[in-house]
Each structure stands twice: as structure tokens, then as C-alpha cells.
N, C-alpha and C positions, 0 to 999 in steps of 0.2 A: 454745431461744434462748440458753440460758446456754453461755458459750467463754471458751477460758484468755483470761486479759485481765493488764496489768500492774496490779499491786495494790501500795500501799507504805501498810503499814499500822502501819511502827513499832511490830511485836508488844514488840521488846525494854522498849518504852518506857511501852506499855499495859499490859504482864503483870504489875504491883501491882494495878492497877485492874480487873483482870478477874473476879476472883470476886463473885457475886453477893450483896451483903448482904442480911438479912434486911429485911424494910420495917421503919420505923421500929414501938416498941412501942408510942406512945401513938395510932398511929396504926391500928393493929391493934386495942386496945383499942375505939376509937371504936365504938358501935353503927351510929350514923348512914353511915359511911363505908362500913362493911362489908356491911349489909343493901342499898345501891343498887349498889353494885359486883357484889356477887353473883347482884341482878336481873337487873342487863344482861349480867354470863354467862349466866345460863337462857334470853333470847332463841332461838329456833329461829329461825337465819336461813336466807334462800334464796340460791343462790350464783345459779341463773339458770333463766330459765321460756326453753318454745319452744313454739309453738303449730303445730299439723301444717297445711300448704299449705291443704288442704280446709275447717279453719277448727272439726273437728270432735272432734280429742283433743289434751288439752296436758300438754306434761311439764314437772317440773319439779326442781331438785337441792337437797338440803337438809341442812346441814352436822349431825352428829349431837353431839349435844352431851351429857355424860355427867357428873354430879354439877357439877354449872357448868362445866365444861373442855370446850372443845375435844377431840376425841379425834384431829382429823384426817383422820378419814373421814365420807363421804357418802353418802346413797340417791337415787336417781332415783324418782320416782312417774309414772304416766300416767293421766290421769282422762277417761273415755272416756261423753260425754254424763251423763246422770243417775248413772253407775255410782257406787262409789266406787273413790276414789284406790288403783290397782294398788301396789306396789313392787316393782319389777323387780329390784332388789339383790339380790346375795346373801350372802355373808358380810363381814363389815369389808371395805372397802377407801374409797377415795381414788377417786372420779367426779368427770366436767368434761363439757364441751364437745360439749353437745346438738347434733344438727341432725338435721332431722325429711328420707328423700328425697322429690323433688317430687310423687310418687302419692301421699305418705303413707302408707305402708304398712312402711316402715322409720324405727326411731329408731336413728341412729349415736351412738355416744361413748366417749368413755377412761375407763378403770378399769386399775387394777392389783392388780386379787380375785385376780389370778392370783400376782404375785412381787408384794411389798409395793416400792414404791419401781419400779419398772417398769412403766408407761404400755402400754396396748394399745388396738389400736381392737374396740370390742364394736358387734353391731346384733341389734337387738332385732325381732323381727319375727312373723308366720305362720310356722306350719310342721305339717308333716301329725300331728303330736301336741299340735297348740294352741301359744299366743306362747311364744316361750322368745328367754334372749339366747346369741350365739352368738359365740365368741371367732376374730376374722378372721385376727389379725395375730401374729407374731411375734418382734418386732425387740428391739434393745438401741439405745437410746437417746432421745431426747425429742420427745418428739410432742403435736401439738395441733392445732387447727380443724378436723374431718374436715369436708368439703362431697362432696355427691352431685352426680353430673354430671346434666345437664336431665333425661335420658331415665332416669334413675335407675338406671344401669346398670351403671356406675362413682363409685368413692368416693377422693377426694383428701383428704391428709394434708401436711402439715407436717412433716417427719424430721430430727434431726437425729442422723445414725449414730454412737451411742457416748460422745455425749455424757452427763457423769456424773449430770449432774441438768436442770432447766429452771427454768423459770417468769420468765427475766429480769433484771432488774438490781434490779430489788424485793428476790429474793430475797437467802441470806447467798452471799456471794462465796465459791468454792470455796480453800483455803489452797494456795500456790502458791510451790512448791522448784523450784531449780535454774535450768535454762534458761527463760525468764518468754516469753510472748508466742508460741511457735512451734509448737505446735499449736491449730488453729481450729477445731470443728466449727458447719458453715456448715446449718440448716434450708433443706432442700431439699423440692420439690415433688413428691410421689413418690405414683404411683397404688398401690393397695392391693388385694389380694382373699387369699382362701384359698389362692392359686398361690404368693404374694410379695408385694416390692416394687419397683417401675419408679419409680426415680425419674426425673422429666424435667427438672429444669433442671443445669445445670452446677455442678460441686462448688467454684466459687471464689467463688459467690453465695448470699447470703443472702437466703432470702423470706421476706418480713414478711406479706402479705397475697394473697389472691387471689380470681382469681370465673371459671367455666366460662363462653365462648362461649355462644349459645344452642343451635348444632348441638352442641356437645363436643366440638369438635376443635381446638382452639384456650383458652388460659390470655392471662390479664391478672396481670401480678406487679406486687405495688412489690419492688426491691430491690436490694442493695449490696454491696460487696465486704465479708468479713467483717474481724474478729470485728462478730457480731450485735446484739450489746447496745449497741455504740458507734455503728453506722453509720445507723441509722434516718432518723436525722436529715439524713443525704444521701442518703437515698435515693431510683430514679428509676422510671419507668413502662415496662413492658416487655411486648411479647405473646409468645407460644412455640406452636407447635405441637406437638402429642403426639406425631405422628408423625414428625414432622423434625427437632424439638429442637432448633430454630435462634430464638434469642433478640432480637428484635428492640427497641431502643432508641425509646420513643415518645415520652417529656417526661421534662425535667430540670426542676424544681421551682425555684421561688425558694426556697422555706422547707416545710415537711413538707406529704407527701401520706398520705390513707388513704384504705380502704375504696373501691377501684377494683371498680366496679360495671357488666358489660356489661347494653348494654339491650337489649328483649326481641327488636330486628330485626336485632341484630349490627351496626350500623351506630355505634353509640357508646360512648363509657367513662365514664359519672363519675366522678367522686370528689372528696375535700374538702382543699381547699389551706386550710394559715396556720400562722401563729405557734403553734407548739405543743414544749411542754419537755418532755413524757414522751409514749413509746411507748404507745397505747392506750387514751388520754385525750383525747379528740379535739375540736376545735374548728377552727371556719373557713368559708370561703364554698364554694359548690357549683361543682366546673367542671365541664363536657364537652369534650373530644377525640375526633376522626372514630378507630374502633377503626385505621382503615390509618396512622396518625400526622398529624400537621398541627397549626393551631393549637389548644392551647387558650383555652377561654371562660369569663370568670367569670361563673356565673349568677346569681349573686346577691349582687351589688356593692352596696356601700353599706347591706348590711341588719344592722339594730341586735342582731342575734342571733348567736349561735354555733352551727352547723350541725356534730351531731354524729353523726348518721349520714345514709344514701341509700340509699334499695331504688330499683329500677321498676316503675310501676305498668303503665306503657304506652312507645310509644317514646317519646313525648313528653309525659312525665308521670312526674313523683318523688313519695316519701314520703321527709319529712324529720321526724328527733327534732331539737330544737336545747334549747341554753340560751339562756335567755330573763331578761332582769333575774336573781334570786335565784333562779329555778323554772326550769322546761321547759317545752316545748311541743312541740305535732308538729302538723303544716301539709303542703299539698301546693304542689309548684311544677310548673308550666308552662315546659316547655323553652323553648319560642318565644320566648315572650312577659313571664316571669323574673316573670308572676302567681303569687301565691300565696293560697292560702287555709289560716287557721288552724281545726285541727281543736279543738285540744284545749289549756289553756294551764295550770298548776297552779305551785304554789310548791315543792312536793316534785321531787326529783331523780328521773328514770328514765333516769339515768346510772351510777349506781353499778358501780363495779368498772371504768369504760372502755368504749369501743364497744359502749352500750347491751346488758348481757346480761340485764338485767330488763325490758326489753319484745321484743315480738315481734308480726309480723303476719301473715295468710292472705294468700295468694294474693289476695283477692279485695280486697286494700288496705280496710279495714274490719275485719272481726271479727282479733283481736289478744288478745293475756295481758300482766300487765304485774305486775312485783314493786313494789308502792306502799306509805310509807309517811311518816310526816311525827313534825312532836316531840307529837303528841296522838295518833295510830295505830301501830304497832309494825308491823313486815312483814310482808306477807300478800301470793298468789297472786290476780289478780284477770282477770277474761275479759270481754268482748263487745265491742260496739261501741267505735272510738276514741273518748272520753269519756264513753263512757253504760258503764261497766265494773260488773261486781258482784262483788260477793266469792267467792272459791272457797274460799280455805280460812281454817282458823280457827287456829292452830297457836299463837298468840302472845293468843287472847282473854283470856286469864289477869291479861297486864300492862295495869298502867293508869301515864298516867302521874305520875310521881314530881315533874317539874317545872313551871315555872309557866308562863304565856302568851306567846306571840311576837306580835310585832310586826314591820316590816316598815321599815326607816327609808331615806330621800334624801336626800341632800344634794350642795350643792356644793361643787367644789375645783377650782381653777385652769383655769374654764371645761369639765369634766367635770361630769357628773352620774355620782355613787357610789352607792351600795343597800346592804344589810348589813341581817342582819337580830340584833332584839335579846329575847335569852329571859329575863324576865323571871324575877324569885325566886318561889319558892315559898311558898303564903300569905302573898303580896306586901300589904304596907300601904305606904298611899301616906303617911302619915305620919313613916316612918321615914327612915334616910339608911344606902345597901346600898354594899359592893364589889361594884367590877367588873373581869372578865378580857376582855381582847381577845385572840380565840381568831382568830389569821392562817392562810390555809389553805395549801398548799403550792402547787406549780406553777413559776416562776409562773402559770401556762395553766391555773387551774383556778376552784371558783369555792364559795360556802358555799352550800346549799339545805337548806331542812326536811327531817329526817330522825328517824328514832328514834335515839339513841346505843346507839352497840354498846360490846363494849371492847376496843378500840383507842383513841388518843388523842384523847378525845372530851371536849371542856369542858363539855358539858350537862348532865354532873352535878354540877357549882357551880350551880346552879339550885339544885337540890331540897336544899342548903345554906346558901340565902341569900343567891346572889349578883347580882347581875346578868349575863349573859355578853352581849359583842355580837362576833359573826362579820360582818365588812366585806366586800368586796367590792371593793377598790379596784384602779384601771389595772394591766393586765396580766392580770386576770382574763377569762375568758368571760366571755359573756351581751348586752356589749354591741356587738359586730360586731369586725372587724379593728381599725378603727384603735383601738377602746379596748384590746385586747390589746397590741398593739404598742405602747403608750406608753411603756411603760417600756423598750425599748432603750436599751444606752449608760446607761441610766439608773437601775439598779437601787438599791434603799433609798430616792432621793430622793422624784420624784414621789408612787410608792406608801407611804409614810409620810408626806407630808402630805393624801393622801386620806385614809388610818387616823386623824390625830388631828384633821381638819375631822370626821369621823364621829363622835371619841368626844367632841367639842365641841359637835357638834348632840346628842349621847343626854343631855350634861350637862344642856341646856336643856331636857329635855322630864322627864325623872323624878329624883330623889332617891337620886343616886346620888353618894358621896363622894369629892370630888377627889383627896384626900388618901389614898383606899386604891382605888389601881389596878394590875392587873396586866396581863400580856402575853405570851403565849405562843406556838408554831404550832410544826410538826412538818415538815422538811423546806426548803422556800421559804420557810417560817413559821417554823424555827428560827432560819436566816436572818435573816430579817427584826427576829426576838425578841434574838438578838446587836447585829445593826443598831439596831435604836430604844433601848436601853437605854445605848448610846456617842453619838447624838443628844440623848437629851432625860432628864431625872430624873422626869418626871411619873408614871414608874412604883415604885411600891415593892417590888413583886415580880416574879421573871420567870423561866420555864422555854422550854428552848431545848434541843427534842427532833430528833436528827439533821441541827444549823444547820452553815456554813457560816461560818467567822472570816476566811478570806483565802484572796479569788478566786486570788492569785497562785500560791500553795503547793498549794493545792485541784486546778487545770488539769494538774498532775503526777502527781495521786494520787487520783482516782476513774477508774471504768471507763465511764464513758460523758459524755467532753471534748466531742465533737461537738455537745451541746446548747447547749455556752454561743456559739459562733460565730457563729450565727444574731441572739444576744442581744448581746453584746460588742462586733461587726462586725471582730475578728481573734482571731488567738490571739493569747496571752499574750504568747509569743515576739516578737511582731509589736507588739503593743500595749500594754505591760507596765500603762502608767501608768492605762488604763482600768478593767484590773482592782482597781489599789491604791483608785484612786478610790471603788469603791461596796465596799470591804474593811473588815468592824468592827474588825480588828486595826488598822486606820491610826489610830482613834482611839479606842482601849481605854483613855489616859487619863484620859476623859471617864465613865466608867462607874462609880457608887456603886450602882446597884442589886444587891439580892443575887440570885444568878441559880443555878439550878440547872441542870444540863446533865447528859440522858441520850441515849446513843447506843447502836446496836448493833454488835458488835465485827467481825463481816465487814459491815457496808455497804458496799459500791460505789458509789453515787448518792451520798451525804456521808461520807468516809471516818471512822474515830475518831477518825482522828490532829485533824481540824477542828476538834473536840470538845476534845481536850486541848489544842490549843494556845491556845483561849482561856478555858479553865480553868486554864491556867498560867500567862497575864497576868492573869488578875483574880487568882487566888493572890499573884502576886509583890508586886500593889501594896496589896493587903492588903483588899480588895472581897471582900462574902459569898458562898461559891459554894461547890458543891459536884459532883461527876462521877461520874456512875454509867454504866460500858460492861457492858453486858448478853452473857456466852457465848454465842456461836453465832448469834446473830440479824443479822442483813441490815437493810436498811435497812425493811423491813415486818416486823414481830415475828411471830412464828409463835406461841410458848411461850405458852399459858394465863396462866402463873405470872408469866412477864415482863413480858406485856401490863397485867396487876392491878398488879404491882409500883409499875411505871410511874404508874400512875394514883393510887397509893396516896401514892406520894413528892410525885407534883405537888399535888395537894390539901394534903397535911400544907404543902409549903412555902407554897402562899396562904392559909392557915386562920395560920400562923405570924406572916408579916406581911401579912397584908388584912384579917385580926379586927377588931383593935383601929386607930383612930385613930396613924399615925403621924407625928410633928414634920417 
């Protein structure tokens, strides 16, 4: 998925700023700081569970984690009834992307045990000297999703030939001399076995997604002219035949499509239209399309949720995960008749990482595995029934948690109902008078759910500090159907910052939490938004603004994936200029006394650095507290152990600075 793209990252202007300081020393010192940061690196997290068709072995991927660091690499496990937990792995390497074929009988997935940094497709299976995995594929370049055709007889890939790295616009953008723009490598749909590869769509399209006919003779794509990373967002619905390779045009989308899903009589396509700002992360209503093209249908209009993935259970009959208020749920829906029944409903997310990779279901729509965890359970493997689940493994029973109680909070704002939930301090007295941080999440198409905190930029360790933290949920966010997503068009910073401070208006009314020591922070949408509200309003004292965004105008020329904001904007820049100035923190960076810290990473793409400096060098100029730390080598999702603590170590030290104490 990753292709040369135009990148303008005013290296000349960054390179003082690039080397990485040590974290601060008193903050190093700190006992407190150091013993929860270094918990939540010992975490043994699960990248993704799959459950085999038949409902009777489940695999699962689990990051290896080595003296609290990240190492990078992963094991696959397979636990087969009573047995215990096999590991298929075999020496270091980097696993992903499970999928079990339809008999069950085969586990497909990427590893590169073989060349470190090159991707291959492995399957796991019988063989006349007992299961062993068995290396299929050969290729150079980046690969991902294998899916088995019905009859399990053939396995499709994702290729992208020759391309230097993958993983997206998440990851760090490759650095980029000379001629800018004019090599693309385009993810192609390409059949796989121990002969080769056949790829089958055409080399000037990029496939995002896909799903085999029920005969296998026939592909459903989304997809778009490339570079990959940018076009998503216009991307269209397509069928191909294997045999003919002739690409057929079936819907053009008002606003993003995913997870095109044929059902079981060949007769249909679903999949899930809406407002959505990143690849992968999905939310929105359910439609179907006759597979021959014709209209689509929205199936589920007007419902208060966000519909994040779609299997078939029958022709006429789905299995839905959706976001639901703060939590998830999974429900079944009735094509006909757009009935639904909820299965299962929890405040914990079984979204993590995008297009649900922590839950999974049988054949038999029922027995399912699911990666579950919330801020009082830490991660763990769990199977059976949808909602009646029990625990599988135990890998994480060691942590308890460090912070204090959630709560669940609503309120109104400007005829919306909002949600957010708030984590309470640790050995909380209700006597006292605590800070608080407003932890903004990014997207904006995304949404806060109970979780355990990893370390990544996680505010739930100001809890077990003292603090209060409240995670909002306001417009623009999943959970509460389309139209609450879409509010904020045209409209960004506004609306959704007066849903954030009617929330942090209602937490003042319910607990003892001091007006005078507030903070605010979010990562991405959330950095954003942390630039945004600190040039609106002074009610904050402190504020960190991790991969934000200072001016939409300057910004639309210098990330690698423009396409997203179109949708949100309703023109480009070119077109529209004055829209974008309008919700830009740089239009009124006058306004800003708060001291604000800004960390970026020095190849992101999705928030370039140069956004980062430029509004650390208007608050610089006018003499406002601030500080800018750009991270080597890191994209806009940190990779580095080292970077990830950094980060978290800085942000803390700057609210312990000014949120401790009382300030005038």
C-alpha cells in the first residue's frame, strides 16, 4: 500500500530539531512515572485472533515483547479443543494476517522468517509427516490480506510488486530525491501458489479490498487509480473475472466504501458506505447492490450506530460488529425487512487496529474468538458463543489495574446528545479537588471505548497519578449513526469543541475536579483539535498536541493523503481557500497563552512535521510557553519502544508541571 507520493517536509528547516533529546532528568528520576510506563510495556498484546470456519481451532498473533521493548516481531499460536496452545513460529520474524480456508484445514499468513523486512505468504497445514508451515510464495514487494477462494483451492493476495516497504500512510513516509511523484506501485489482486503469481486486475489500479464470488470465478474490488495511500477515499466498486480480466464498473460512492462482501447465492454485494477519514477504520450504514450492478440500497438508514464490519450469514441475512454510543456491539440484520437483532452490546471496543481484527466468527454465525479488554482487564483471547465468551488465554493475568474507576458520562450540546467516558483518579477521595486532561481522539471518524492502555499515546496513565482524565466523544465521531458523523463538515474545530467543553462542563458538575488546573491533549484529529481549542479558549492551562495540524491551507500541499479532506471541506483548497483558513489554529494563534508542547514524527504523511513547526514557531515568536520535539524516523504511528516512552514521559512531566499545583 505504500507508493512514491509528494512529500515536502522542510528537512532543511527540521534538521536542528531532529536529534532526539534525552527525556527530561527529573522526570526519569520520578519512581511513580517509570514503574507504570514500564508496565504497560510488559503488556503481551494480541495483534489479531481467527477462528477456523468449523468453529473448532483458533489462531492467534501475539506481539513478542523482550525486556519491556517491542522487539518487532511476532508468533502465531493455534489451540485446537482442550489441547494446549501449539506455536507455529519459528525463528524471529514479523507475522500478520490470518485467514483460516473454508474446510478449515489450512491457516494462511505473512511472515518474513525467511528475508527480514520481506513479506511472504506461509500456510500452515497436514502433511504426510504431521502439520508443518510451508513457505508458498516468492515475490519482492508488499503484500497483505491472503483470502482463500470458496472451494479452498486457490489463495488471493494483495501485491504490491517492488514496492519498498508497506503498511500505509500510518507508517514513516519513505524520503524522496529527484523526480517526486512518477513512480507508483499500485496493490494488485494476484492469485498465488508454489507455480507463482497471476496477478488479475490491471496495473493502473489500486485494490483496497476484496471478497471471491461463491463459485470463484469472479472478484468484487474497491478500487482506484493510484498512488494507494491517497485514493481510498475515491474509491469505486468493481467485479473482474479471473478468467477474463475484464474489470467491470458497478458503484461510485458518494463518500467511502469498505469491506465488499458477496453473499452466499452470488446474487448480492454488501458493503458499508459513510463518512470516514482513514483507510481501515470503518464506520457507516450497510448497503447492497444486485452483484450484475444496479441500484444501491441503504440498509440500514437512520440507525444510531456505526456499522463496522459485514459477513453473510445467509442470502438474506448479515452479521454486523458496529459502534455503539462509547462501546460495540454485534447484532444481526434482515436484508428484507432492515430487522435487526442485537447479540451482544459491551463498552469495550472489538475494533481495535480497524476492520475488526480482534473478533472473528464460524461458519455457523455463533461460535466466534474475540481479543477483549477494557481499563479493569488487560488483553486476553476469548471464544464461544457471541456474548456467552470465556476466556482462553491468560498471558496478561499478572497486571492489575494501576487506575481508578470509569464512568460513562451524556450530555447535551446544540441539540446532539454526546457520551465520553471519564477515568477516574486513583485512590480517588471525593474530598479533594483533582486535575483534569481532555484526552481528544483522532479521526475525525473515530471514537474513545474502554480499553487497557498500551504505550502509545495513552492518557490513562494520569489516573494512576492523580488525575482525572475524560475521553469525549463529540460530533464527528462513530457510534451515533451518519448524521452524527457527518456534523462536523465544513465545520471542523467549531461544533466539535463546543460538544468537548458542554462535556467538560457537565464532569465539573458531578465531581471535584479543579477548574483552574485543566489540560488537553489528542494525537492526530486530537492534535488538531489540542492546537484548535487552546487559540479558542484559555480554560486550559496545559496542552500537548501530538501529530496536530496548524493550517488546513499549507497542510492540503504537504501530506500524502489530500483526498480525505474533500469529502470534509466540500472543495479543495484551490477551490475553496477561505474554508480551509476558517477552521486553521494558525488564523488565530494570537489568541493562545497556553503552554503547549508539540511532538511529531519526522516522516509522517497524514500530519506532516513541517505543521508541527509551524505552529511552534508562532507561539515562539509571540513569546507563549512551548516546546517541539520531532522524533527520527517515525511516521505518523511510532514504531520505536524508545520513542513511544519518550513521548509519554515528556507529556506527563509537561502536566505534572502546570496541572500540580493551583494556577492564577
Amino acid at each position: 500500500m505504500t507508493k512514491t507520493r509528494m512529500k515536502l517536509l522542510f528537512a532543511s528547516l527540521l534538521t536542528p530539531l531532529l536529534c532526539l533529546a534525552q527525556p527530561p532528568s527529573d522526570t526519569k528520576s520520578d519512581p511513580r512515572i517509570a514503574s507504570i510506563l514500564g508496565e504497560l510495556a510488559s503488556v503481551r498484546p494480541f495483534d489479531q485472533v481467527a477462528i477456523s470456519p468449523d468453529g473448532k481451532r483458533v489462531a492467534w498473533i501475539e506481539e513478542i515483547i523482550e525486556n519491556r521493548k517491542d522487539t518487532g516481531n511476532s508468533a502465531i499460536f493455534i489451540k485446537n479443543g482442550a489441547a494446549s496452545p501449539l506455536r507455529i513460529s519459528g525463528k524471529p520474524a514479523s507475522e500478520r494476517s490470518l485467514a483460516w480456508s473454508p474446510d478449515s484445514r489450512i491457516l494462511a499468513f505473512l511472515s518474513d522468517r525467511d528475508k527480514k523486512g520481506q513479506m511472504q505468504v506461509y500456510t500452515y497445514g497436514e502433511s504426510a509427516s504431521g502439520p508443518r508451515a510451508r513457505k508458498l510464495t516468492n515475490l519482492t514487494g508488499y503484500l497483505t490480506d491472503p483470502r482463500f477462494s470458496p472451494d479452498s483451492s486457490q489463495l488471493a493476495v494483495l501485491f504490491a510488486e517492488n514496492a519498498p516497504s508497506g503498511g500505509g500512510p500510518l507508517e514513516a513516509e519513505p524520503t524522496e530525491t529527484g523526480v517526486i511523484g512518477g513512480e507508483i506501485h499500485n496493490q494488485r489482486l494476484t492469485v498465488v501458489d508454489v507455480e507463482g503469481a497471476d496477478p488479475i486486475t490491471p496495473a493502473d489500479l489500486n485494490i483496497y479490498e476484496y471478497d471471491w464470488s461463491p463459485d470463484g470465478s469472479t472478484f468484487v474490488v474497491s478500487a482506484a487509480p493510484g498512488p494507494g495511500d491517497n485514493n481510498w477515499w475515491v474509491a469505486q466498486l468493481y467485479t473482474i473475472s479471473q478468467s477474463a480480466r475484464k474489470m467491470t464498473a458497478i458503484f461510485k460512492p458518494e463518500t467511502q466504501i469498505a469491506m465488499p462482501r458477496w453473499s452466499p447465492d452470488g446474487s448480492t454485494i454488501g458493503f458499508i458506505q459513510g463518512l470516514m477519514s482513514d483507510e481501515g477504520f470503518t464506520g457507516g450504514d450497510v448497503f447492497t447492490i444486485p452483484s450484475a450492478g444496479g441500484s444501491a440500497v441503504n440498509r440500514t438508514p437512520n440507525r444510531t450506530s456505526s456499522v463496522s464490519s459485514v459477513s453473510w450469514l445467509s442470502p438474506g441475512k448479515m452479521l454486523l460488529t458496529e459502534v455503539a454510543g462509547g462501546g460495540s456491539a454485534i447484532a444481526t440484520l434482515e436484508i428484507a425487512t432492515g430487522q435487526t437483532e442485537r447479540l451482544w452490546q459491551g463498552d469495550e471496543s472489538i475494533h481495535s487496529g480497524g476492520n475488526f481484527p480482534n473478533f472473528s466468527v464460524a461458519h455457523d454465525g455463533k461460535t466466534s474468538a474475540a481479543i477483549r479488554s477494557d481499563w479493569q482487564h488487560p488483553p486476553e483471547i476469548w471464544t464461544g458463543p457471541i456474548g456467552d465468551w470465556k476466556q482462553l488465554t491468560h498471558n496478561n493475568a499478572a497486571l492489575k489495574p494501576r487506575w481508578g474507576e470509569v464512568k460513562s458520562v451524556s450530555w447535551s450540546s446544540d441539540g446532539f446528545s454526546a457520551q465520553g467516558w471519564l477515568l477516574y483518579p486513583r485512590d480517588y477521595d471525593a474530598s479533594k479537588r483533582y486535575p483534569m486532561v481532555v484526552s481528544i481522539h483522532g479521526g475525525p471518524a473515530g471514537f474513545n471505548a474502554q480499553h487497557w492502555p498500551g504505550d502509545r499515546f495513552d492518557m490513562s496513565v494520569l489516573s494512576a497519578l492523580g488525575y482525572f482524565v475524560f475521553f469525549p466523544n463529540p460530533r464527528g465521531s462513530y457510534g451515533q449513526g451518519e448524521q452524527f458523523t457527518r456534523a462536523n463538515v465544513k465545520d471542523f474545530g467549531y461544533g466539535d469543541l463546543r460538544d468537548i467543553l458542554a462535556g467538560v462542563d457537565a464532569v465539573l458538575k458531578t465531581v471535584p475536579v479543579d477548574s483552574n488546573r485543566l489540560g488537553v491533549t489528542g494525537w492526530s484529529y486530537g492534535g488538531y483539535m489540542t492546537m484548535w481549542t487552546v487559540t479558542q479558549t484559555n480554560r486550559f492551562k496545559a496542552a500537548v498536541a501530538g501529530a496536530g495540524i496548524a493550517n488546513y491551507q499549507s497542510y492540503y500541499g504537504q501530506n500524502s493523503i489530500d483526498q480525505w479532506m474533500i469529502p470534509y471541506f466540500g472543495a479543495s483548497v484551490y477551490d475553496d481557500p477561505a474554508v480551509y483558513a476558517k477552521s486553521s489554529p494558525i488564523t488565530f494563534i494570537k489568541n493562545v497563552k497556553t503552554p503547549t508542547l508539540i511532538v511529531v514524527g519526522e516522516r509522517d504523511g497524514e500530519c506532516p512535521a513541517p505543521q508541527s513547526y509551524e505552529f511552534w514557531h508562532a507561539l515562539k515568536a509571540q513569546g507563549t510557553t512551548t516546546e517541539l520535539v520531532v522524533y527520527p524516523g517515525e511516521g505518523h504511528m511510532f514504531r520505536a519502544s524508545d520513542h513511544k516512552r519518550d513521548v509519554m514521559e515528556r507529556t506527563v512531566k509537561w502536566f505534572e508541571q502546570y496541572l500540580r499545583r493551583p494556577i492564577p
